[in-house]
C-alpha positions as MATLAB code, in Angstrom:
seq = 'XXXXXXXXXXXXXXXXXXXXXXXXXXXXXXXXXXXXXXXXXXXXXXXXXXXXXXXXXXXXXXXXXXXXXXXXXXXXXXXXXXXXXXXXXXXXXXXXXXXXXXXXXXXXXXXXXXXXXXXXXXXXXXXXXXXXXXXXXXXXXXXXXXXXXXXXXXXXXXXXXXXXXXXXXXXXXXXXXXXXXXXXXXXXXXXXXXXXXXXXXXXXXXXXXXXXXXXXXXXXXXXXXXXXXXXXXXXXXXXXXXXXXXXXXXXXXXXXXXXXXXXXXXXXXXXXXXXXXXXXXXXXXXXXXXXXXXXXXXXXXXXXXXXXXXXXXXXXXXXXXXXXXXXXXXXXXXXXXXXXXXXXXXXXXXXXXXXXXXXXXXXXXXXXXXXXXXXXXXXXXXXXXXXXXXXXXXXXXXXXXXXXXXXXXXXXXXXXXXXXXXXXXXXXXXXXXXXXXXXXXXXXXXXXXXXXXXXXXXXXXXXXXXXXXXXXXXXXXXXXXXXXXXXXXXXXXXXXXXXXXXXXXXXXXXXXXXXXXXXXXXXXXXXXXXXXXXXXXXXXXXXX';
ca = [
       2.366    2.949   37.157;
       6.263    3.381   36.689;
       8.122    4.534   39.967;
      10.520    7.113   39.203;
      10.866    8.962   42.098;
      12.472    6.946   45.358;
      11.750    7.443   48.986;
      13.682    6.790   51.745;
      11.985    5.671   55.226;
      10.447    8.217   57.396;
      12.056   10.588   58.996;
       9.471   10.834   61.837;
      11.195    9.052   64.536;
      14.418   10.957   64.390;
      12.812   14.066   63.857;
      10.690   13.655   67.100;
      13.069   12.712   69.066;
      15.529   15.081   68.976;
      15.847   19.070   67.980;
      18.196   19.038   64.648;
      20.596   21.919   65.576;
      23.848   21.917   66.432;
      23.681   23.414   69.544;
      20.916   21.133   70.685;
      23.223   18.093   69.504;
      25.801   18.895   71.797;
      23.610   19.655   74.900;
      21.571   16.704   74.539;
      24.448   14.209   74.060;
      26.217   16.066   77.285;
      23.389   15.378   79.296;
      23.265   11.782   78.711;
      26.992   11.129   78.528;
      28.368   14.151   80.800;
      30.873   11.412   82.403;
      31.826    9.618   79.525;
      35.265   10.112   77.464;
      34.574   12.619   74.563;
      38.041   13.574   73.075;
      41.317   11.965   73.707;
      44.156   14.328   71.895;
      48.273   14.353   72.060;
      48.732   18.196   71.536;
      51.875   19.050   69.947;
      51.380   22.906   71.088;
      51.882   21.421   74.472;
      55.084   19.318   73.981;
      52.657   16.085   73.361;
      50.471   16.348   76.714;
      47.485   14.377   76.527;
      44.134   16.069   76.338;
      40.974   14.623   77.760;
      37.931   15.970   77.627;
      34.548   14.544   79.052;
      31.137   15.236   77.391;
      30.666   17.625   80.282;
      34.322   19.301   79.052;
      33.113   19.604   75.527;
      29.828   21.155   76.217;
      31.395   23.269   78.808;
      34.471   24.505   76.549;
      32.149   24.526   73.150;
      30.123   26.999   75.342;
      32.962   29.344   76.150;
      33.746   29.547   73.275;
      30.455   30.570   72.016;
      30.431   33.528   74.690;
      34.011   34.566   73.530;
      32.002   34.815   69.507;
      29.128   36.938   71.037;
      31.966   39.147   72.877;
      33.299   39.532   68.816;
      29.771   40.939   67.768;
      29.018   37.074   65.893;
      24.962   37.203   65.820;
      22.594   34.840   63.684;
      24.142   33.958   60.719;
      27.595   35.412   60.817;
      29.967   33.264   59.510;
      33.027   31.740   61.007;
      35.950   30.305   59.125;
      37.621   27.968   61.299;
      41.249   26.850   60.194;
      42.656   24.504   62.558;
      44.142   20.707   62.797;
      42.075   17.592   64.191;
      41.886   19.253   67.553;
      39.733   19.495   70.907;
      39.715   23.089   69.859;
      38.145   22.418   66.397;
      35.593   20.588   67.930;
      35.105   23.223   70.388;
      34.499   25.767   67.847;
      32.341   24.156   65.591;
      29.288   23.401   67.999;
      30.555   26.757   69.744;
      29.912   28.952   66.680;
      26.740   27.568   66.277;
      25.672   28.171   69.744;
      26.522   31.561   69.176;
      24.029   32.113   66.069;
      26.791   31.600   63.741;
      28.118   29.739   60.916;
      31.140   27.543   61.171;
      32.940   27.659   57.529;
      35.601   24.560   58.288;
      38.470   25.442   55.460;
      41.481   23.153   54.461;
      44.662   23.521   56.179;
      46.161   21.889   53.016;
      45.551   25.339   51.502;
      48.457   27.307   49.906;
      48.689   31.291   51.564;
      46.886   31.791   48.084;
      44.560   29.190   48.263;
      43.665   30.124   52.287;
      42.902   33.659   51.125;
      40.940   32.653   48.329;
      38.833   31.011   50.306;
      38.589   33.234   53.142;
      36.635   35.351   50.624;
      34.780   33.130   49.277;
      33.459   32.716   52.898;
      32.740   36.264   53.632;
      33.995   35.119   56.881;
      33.808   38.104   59.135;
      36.275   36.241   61.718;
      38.769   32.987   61.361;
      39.051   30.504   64.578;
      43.038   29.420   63.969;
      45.990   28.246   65.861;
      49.425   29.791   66.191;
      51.361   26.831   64.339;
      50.525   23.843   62.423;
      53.552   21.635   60.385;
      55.641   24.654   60.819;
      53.401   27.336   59.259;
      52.294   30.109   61.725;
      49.178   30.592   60.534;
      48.276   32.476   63.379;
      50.483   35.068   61.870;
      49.665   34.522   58.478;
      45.772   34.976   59.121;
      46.124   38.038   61.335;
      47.983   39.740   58.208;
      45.393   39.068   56.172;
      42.661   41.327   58.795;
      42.227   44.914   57.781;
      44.678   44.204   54.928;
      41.758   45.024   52.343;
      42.357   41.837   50.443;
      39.687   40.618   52.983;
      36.773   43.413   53.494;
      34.366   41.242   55.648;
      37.660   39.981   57.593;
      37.723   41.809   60.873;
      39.348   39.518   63.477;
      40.994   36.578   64.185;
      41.321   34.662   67.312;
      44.192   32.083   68.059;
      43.014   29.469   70.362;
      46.332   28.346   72.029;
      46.139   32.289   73.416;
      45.515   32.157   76.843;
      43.678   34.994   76.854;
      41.198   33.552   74.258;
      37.683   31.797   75.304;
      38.392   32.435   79.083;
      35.493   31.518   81.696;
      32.854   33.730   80.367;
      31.092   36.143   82.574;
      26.960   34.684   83.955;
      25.859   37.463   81.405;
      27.932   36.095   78.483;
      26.902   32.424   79.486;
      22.798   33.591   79.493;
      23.195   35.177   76.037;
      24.664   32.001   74.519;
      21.568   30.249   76.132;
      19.266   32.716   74.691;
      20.432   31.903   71.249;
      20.560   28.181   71.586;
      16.786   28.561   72.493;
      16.584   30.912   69.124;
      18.109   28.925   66.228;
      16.414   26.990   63.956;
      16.984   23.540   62.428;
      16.009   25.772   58.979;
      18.587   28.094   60.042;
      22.064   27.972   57.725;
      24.212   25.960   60.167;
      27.238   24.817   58.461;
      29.300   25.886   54.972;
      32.089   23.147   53.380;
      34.024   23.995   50.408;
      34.798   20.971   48.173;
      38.394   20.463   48.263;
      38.806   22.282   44.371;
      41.408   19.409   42.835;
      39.446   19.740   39.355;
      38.078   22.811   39.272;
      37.219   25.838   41.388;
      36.104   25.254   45.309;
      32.509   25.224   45.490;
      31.323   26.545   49.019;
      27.618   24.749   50.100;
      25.365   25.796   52.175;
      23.874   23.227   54.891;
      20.804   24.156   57.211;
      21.530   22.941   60.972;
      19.438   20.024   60.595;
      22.103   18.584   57.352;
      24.521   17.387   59.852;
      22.466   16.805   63.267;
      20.632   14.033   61.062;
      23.854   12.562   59.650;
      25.182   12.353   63.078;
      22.211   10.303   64.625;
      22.157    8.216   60.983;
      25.023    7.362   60.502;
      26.166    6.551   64.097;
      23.160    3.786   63.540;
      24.677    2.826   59.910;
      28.102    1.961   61.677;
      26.426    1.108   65.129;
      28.350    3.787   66.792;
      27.631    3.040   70.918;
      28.968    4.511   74.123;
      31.507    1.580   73.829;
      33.117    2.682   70.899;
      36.192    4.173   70.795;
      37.040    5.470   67.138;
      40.118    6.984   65.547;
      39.545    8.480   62.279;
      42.532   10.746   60.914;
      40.161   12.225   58.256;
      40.900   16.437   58.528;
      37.521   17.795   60.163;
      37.031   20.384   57.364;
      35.920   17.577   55.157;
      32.727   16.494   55.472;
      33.342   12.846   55.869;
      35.407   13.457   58.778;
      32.628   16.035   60.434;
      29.384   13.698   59.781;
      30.697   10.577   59.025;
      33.422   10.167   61.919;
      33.453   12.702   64.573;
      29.264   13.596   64.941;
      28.192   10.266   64.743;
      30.833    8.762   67.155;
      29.365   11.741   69.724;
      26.141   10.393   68.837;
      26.503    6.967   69.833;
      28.234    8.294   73.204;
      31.534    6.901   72.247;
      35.347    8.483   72.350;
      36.616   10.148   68.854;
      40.644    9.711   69.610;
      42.330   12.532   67.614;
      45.156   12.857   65.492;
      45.993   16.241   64.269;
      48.583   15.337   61.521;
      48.585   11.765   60.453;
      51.850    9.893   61.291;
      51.749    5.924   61.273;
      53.732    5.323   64.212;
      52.355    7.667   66.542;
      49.004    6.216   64.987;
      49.838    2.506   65.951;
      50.565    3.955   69.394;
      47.684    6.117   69.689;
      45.305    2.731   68.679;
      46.964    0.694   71.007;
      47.084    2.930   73.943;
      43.385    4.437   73.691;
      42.267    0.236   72.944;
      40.507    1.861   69.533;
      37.663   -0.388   68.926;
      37.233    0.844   65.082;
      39.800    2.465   62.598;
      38.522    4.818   60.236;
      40.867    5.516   57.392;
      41.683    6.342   53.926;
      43.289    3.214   52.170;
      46.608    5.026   51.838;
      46.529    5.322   55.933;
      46.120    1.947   56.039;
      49.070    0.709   54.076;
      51.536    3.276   55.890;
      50.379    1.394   58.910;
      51.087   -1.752   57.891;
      54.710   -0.817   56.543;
      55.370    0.728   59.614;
      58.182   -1.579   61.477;
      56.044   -1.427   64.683;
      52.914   -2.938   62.772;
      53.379   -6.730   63.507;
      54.439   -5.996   67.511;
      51.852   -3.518   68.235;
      48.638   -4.707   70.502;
      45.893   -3.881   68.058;
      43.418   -6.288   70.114;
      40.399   -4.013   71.260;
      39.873   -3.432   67.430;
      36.108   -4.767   66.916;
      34.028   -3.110   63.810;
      37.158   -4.232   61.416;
      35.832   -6.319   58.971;
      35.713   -4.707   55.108;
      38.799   -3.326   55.960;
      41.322   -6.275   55.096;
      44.499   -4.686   56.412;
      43.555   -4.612   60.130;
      42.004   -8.374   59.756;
      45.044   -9.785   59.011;
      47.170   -8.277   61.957;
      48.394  -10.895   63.935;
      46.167   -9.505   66.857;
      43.090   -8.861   65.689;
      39.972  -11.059   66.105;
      36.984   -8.268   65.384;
      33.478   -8.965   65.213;
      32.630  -10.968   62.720;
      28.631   -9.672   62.064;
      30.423   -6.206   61.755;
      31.284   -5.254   58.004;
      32.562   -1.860   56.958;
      29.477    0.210   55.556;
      29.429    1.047   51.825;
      27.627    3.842   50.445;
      27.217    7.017   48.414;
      27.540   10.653   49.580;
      29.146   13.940   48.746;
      29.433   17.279   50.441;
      25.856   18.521   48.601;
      24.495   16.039   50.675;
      26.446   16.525   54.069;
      27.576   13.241   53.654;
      26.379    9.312   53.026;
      22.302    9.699   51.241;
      22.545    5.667   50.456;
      24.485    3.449   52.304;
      24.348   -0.481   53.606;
      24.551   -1.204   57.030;
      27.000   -2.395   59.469;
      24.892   -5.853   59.558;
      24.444   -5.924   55.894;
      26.662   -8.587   54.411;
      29.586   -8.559   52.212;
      27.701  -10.633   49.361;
      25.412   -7.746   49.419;
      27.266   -4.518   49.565;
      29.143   -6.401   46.318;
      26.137   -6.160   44.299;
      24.437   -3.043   45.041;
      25.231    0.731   46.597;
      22.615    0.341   49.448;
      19.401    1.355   49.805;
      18.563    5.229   50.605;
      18.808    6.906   54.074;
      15.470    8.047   55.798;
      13.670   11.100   54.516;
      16.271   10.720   51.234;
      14.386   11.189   47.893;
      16.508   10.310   44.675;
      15.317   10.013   40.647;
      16.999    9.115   37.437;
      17.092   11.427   34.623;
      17.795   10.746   31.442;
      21.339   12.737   30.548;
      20.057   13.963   26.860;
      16.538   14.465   27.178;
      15.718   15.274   31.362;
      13.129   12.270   31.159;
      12.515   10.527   34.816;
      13.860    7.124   34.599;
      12.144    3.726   35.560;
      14.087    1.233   37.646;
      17.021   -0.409   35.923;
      17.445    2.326   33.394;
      20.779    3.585   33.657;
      20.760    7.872   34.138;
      21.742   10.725   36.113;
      21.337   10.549   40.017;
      19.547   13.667   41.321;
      19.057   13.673   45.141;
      16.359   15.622   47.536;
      16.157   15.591   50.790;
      16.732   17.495   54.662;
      20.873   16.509   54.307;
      20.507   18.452   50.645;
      22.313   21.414   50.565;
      19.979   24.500   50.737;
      22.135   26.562   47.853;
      26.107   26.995   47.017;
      27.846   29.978   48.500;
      27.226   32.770   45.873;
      24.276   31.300   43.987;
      20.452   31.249   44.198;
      18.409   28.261   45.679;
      16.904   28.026   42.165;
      20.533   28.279   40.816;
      21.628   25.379   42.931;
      19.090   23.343   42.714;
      16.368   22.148   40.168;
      12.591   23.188   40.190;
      11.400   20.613   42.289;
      14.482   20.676   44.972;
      16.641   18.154   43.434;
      20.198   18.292   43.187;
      21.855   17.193   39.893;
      24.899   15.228   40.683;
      26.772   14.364   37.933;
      26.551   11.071   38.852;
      25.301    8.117   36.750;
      23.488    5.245   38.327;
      20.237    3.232   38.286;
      17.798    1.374   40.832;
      17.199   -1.893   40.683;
      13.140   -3.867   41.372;
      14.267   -3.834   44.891;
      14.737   -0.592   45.853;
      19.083   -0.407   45.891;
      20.640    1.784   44.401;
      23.485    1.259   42.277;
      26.465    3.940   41.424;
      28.379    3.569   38.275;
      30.557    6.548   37.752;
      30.746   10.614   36.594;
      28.779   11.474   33.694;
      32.597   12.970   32.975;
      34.131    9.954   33.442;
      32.782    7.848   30.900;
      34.894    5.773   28.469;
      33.684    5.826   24.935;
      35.111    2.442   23.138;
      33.314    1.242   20.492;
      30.643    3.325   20.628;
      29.906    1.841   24.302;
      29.991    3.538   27.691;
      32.068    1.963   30.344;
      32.613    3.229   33.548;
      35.465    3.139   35.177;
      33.847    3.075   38.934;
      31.596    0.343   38.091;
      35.137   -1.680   37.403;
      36.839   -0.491   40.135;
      33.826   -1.692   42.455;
      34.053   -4.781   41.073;
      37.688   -4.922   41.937;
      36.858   -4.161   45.672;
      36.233   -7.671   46.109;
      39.325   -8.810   44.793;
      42.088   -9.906   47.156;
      45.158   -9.705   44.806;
      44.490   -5.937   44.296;
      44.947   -2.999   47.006;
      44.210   -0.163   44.417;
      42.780    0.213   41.134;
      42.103    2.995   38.864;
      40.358    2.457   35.437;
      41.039    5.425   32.637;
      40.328    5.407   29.455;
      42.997    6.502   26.861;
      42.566    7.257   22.620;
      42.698    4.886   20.390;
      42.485    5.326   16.395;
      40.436    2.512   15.495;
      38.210    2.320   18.779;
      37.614    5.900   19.508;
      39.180    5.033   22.939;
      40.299    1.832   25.174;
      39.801    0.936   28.540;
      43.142    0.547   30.747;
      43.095   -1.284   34.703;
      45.945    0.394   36.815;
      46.460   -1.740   39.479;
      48.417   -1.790   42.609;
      48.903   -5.559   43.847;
      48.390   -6.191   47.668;
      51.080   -7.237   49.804;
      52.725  -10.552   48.487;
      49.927  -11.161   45.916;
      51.158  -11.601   42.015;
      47.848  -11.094   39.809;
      48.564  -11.475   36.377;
      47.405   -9.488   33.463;
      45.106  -12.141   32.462;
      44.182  -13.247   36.044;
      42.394   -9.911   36.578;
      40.702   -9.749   33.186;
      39.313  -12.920   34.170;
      37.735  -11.811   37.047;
      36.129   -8.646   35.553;
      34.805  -10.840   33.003;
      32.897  -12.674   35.316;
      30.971   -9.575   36.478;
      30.752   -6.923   33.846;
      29.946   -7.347   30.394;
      32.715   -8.950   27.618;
      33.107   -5.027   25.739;
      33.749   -3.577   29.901;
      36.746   -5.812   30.507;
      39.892   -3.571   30.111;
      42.112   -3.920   27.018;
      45.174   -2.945   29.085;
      46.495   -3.906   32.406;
      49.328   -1.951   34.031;
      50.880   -2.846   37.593;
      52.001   -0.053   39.871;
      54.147   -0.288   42.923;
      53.312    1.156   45.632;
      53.144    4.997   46.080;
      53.896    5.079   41.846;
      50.183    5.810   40.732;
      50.433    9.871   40.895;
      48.123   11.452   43.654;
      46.889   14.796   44.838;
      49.397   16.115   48.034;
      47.344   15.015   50.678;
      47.707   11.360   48.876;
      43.855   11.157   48.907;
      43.049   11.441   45.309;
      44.400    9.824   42.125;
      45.784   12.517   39.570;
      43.885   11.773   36.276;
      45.963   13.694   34.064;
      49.060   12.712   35.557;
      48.370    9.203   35.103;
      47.095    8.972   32.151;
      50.376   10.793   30.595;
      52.338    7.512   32.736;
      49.926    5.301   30.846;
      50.352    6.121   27.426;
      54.050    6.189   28.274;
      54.093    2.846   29.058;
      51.674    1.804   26.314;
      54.041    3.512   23.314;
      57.058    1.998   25.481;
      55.644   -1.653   25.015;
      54.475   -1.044   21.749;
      57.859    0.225   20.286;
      60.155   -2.745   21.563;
];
């Protein structure tokens, strides 16, 4: 009989050994690290002082600030935007408002005064968590205008956490109601709302039950072997997912040190990873180069770096010997699933995570569907990726559970893909995203994957662009690394070797560094913009 549903291992031994709230996270990783190092922070609200904060601190300031919440009127349920840098404070409030019944709603500092509003009510936040400044905006003030304002009807209050009035030592009464609810919420409970960061289209806010994250945290800090050893710093903004369950929770998990950053800056980053002897970077690629252009890179003591192999630019400092059976997981996630739902593992190695996505995380479920007619797929049948499973969302903001998700509980993801005999899944691309030439599909992720294991490039983006005879043709936009020279027909060789002849790229453009446009926070190529570049350059070369 066919297989087209997949399972991913049990979820029995997590589930038993641990309750999968927030709350209950917290408590039970301050009980067995209470001593250890938590949070390591420079605070700029404090002239630069350096925070620390014990697993004892964290508990015991998440805590007050879940009595200050119950002091607001926040019961089960009420939900809590919380607009703040990579902070103690942040941290603080997110396991805080869930001890308090509530729902933490992380939103993007990025956000324009339009955009923050927009979002706000979205939310139906009934309070915001925020700090008097951040990169010169007083958002304190700007949020407090907002309250009572009638733009905002659920808006009531907001709270500034660099008051010193705010989250004080709470009274033995406050402190036994917070316990009270701990004892109350559910892992089936809502526990957590992210908003997709809205580049393309409209923000979509998604609902997470408490156990969404708590399982991410104790997965993935086992997908990256995450240990009370481990001392990470991860500049990823905590109101995106991947820096809430794929850096900080599973870093707590393990009983390690998250070192925080709350506006990335590569010099003060080299210092910070030398200083706190970071034993794994976690970073965006574009991170990563501004550290290595820095002119403290080469002199800077990066030795203590261990899980650094996958990512190439920390290898070749002159410092760095990491761990050699360590290699940078690969996997597949998005905010509908609170995160990674297949991944490799830290011991998996590089040979494999080249030829496959990974296999899926426990109590995952995933089919295939065919795009035109909704069939279920067999294994190597290439379809749409729909996903099940307790890190699923339960519904987005505004809609239905049958709304959000399919009659059996799968999400659709828009994302095409297949399985292979063995059980690993393999991504290859947005249903959106696919290049028509010739009558063929390409995808332009499969090529870039490919291109991961390339040395001469640092960045590649594959678009497709029209073309009168072809319908369209496939274009590589490349970025070389440091000091290599790929040629045009050095890199069409080595796509040929792994896709098929009618998926190699007609085009290949070189970009210099910072020249591909991006989104502002530099985290996301701009299609539109670069396509417009492309067919500048194409009519350019074709006119001369």
């Amino acid at each position: 009989m066919q297989v087209t549903t997949w399972h991913g291992p049990s979820l029995e031994p997590i589930a038993a050994a641990h309750r999968l709230t927030l709350g209950d996270f917290l408590i039970e990783v301050a009980a067995v690290h209470a001593g250890r190092e938590a949070i390591v922070f420079d605070d700029p609200l404090q002239d630069g002082t350096t925070v620390r904060w014990s697993y004892a601190d964290l508990e015991q300031k998440s805590r007050d600030v879940a009595a200050a919440l119950v002091r607001r009127g926040v019961g089960l349920g009420t939900r809590v935007a919380l607009v703040l840098g990579n902070r103690p404070e942040m941290v603080a409030a997110i396991f805080g408002v869930a001890l308090a019944g509530g729902i933490p709603v992380p939103i993007s500092t990025f956000s324009s005064g339009f955009e923050l509003a927009d979002l706000l009510a979205r939310s139906a936040a009934a309070g915001v968590v925020t700090q008097s400044r951040l990169l010169g905006r007083n958002l304190g003030d700007e949020i407090s205008g907002l309250v009572g304002s009638g733009q905002l009807p659920f808006l009531g209050w907001c709270d500034v956490v660099d008051d010193a009035s705010w989250a004080a030592q709470p009274s033995a009464e406050d402190a036994q109601r917070v316990q009270h609810r701990r004892k109350l919420v559910s892992p089936g409970d809502p526990g957590l709302i992210l908003f997709s960061s809205g580049t393309t289209t409209e923000p979509k806010g998604m609902v997470h039950l408490h156990r969404a994250p708590t399982l991410q945290f104790w997965l993935i800090a086992d997908v990256f072997r995450r240990t009370p050893q481990s001392r990470v710093w991860a500049p990823l903004p905590l109101f995106w997912t991947a820096g809430i369950t794929t850096a900080l929770g599973p870093t707590l998990a393990g009983g390690g040190c998250f070192v925080l950053q709350e506006t990335f800056q590569a010099g003060e980053a080299l210092r910070l990873l030398e200083r706190e002897r970071v034993t794994e970077p976690y970073t965006l690629p574009h991170q990563a180069t501004a550290l290595t252009e820095h002119p403290r890179w080469a002199s800077t003591d990066l030795s203590a770096l261990r899980e650094v192999y996958g990512k190439s630019v920390f290898t070749r400092h002159p410092s760095v010997s990491g761990d050699t059976n360590w290699t940078m997981p690969l996997g597949y996630g998005m905010s509908e699933t609170c995160g990674t739902i297949v991944s490799h593992r830290w011991d998996n190695t590089r040979e494999e995570m080249k030829v496959s996505t990974g296999q899926l995380l426990p109590g995952a479920r995933l089919r295939v569907i065919d795009a035109d007619t909704g069939a279920l797929l067999g294994a190597g049948a290439d379809g749409e990726l729909a996903v099940a499973g307790p890190t699923v969302i339960d519904r987005y903001v505004g809609k239905a559970r049958d709304e959000s998700l399919d009659t059996d509980g799968f999400l659709h993801t828009g994302d095409m893909g297949f399985v292979s005999a063995d059980g690993a899944v393999h991504w290859t691309g947005r249903r959106t995203e696919m290049i028509k030439t010739a009558g063929a599909n390409v995808s332009p992720a499969e090529l870039e994957f490919a291109l991961r294991a390339c040395p001469d490039v640092l960045r590649a983006k594959v678009v497709g662009v029209p073309d009168e005879r072809l319908g369209e043709v496939v274009v590589l936009c490349a970025e070389p690394s440091a000091s290599a020279q790929p040629t045009e027909q050095s890199l069409k060789d080595f796509l040929a070797e792994r896709v098929a002849k009618h998926k190699v790229p007609r085009h290949v453009l070189f970009f210099a560094p910072g020249e591909m446009p991006s989104t502002n926070s530099d985290t996301k190529i701009r299609d539109p913009a670069l396509i417009s570049l492309v067919l500048a350059r194409l009519t350019k070369a074709r006119d001369r």
